[in-house]
C-alpha positions as CSV (number, residue, x, y, z in Angstrom):
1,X,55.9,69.2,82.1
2,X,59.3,67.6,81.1
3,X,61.4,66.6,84.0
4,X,64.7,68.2,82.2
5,X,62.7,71.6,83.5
6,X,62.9,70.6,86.7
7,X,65.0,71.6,89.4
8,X,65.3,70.0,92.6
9,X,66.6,72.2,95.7
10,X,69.2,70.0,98.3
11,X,71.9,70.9,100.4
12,X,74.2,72.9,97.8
13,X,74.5,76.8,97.7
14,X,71.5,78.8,96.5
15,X,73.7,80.4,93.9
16,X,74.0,76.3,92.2
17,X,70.3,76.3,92.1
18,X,70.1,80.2,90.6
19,X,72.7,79.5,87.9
20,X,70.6,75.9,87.1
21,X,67.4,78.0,86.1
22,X,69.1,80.6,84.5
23,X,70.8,78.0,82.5
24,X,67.4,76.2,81.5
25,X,66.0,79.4,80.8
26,X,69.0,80.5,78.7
27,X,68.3,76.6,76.4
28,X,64.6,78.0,75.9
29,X,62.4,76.6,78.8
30,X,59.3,78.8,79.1
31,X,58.3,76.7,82.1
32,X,60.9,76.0,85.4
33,X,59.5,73.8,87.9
34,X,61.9,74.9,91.9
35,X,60.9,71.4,93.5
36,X,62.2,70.9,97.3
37,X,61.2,69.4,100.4
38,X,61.8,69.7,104.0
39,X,64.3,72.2,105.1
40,X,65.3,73.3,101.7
41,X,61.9,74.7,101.1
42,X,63.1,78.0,102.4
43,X,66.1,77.7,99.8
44,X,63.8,76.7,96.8
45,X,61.2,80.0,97.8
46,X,65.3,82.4,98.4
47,X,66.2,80.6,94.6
48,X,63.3,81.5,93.3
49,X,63.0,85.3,94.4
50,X,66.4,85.6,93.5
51,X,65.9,84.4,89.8
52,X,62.6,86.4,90.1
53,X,64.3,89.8,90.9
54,X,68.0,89.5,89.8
55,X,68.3,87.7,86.9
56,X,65.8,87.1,84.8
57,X,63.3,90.1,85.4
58,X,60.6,89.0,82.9
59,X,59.7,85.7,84.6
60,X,56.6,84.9,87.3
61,X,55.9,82.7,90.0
62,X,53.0,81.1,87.7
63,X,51.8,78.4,90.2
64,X,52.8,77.3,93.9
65,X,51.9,73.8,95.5
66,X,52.7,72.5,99.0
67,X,51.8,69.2,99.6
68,X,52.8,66.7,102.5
69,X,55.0,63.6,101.5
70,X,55.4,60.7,103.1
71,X,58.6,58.4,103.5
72,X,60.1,55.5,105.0
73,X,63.1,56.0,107.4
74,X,66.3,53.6,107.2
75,X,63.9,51.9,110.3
76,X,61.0,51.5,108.3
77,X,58.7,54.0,109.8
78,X,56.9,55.9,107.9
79,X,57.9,60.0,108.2
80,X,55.8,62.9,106.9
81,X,57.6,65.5,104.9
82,X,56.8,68.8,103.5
83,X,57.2,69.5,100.3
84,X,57.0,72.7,98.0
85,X,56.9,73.0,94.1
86,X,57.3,76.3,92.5
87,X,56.9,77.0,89.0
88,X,58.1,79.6,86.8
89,X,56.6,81.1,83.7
90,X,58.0,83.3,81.0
């Protein structure tokens, strides 16, 4: 998967993230990858459904992963992480 198709949920609106994949749909990507971690894994699944129901009505939820990341803090300790990775299909 090429990491143009992939869009990462943060802190922005949900609306930023919806217009991203409609965008990358819109250039030809069959495949969208909705990466996020933590407490933006609610946004990424609300993106997701949104793209799923509003705007583009002929893509899937192909494939979901959750997974468990681990990270150093500004300290040095190391902090477990939820993480979530969606991807969409044409």
């Amino acid at each position: 998967m090429a990491e143009e198709n992939t869009v990462y949920v943060g802190k922005k609106g949900t609306m930023a993230y919806v217009l991203a994949i409609v965008t990358q749909s819109n250039n030809g990507a069959k495949e969208i990858i909705v990466k996020a971690r933590g407490r933006a894994i609610s946004r990424a699944v609300d993106v997701s459904e949104i793209v799923k129901n509003k705007f583009i009505t002929d893509i899937k939820i192909a494939k979901i992963n959750i997974s468990t990341e681990e990270i150093k803090t500004a300290e040095g300790n190391p902090l477990k992480v939820s993480a979530i990775e969606i991807t969409l299909k044409k």
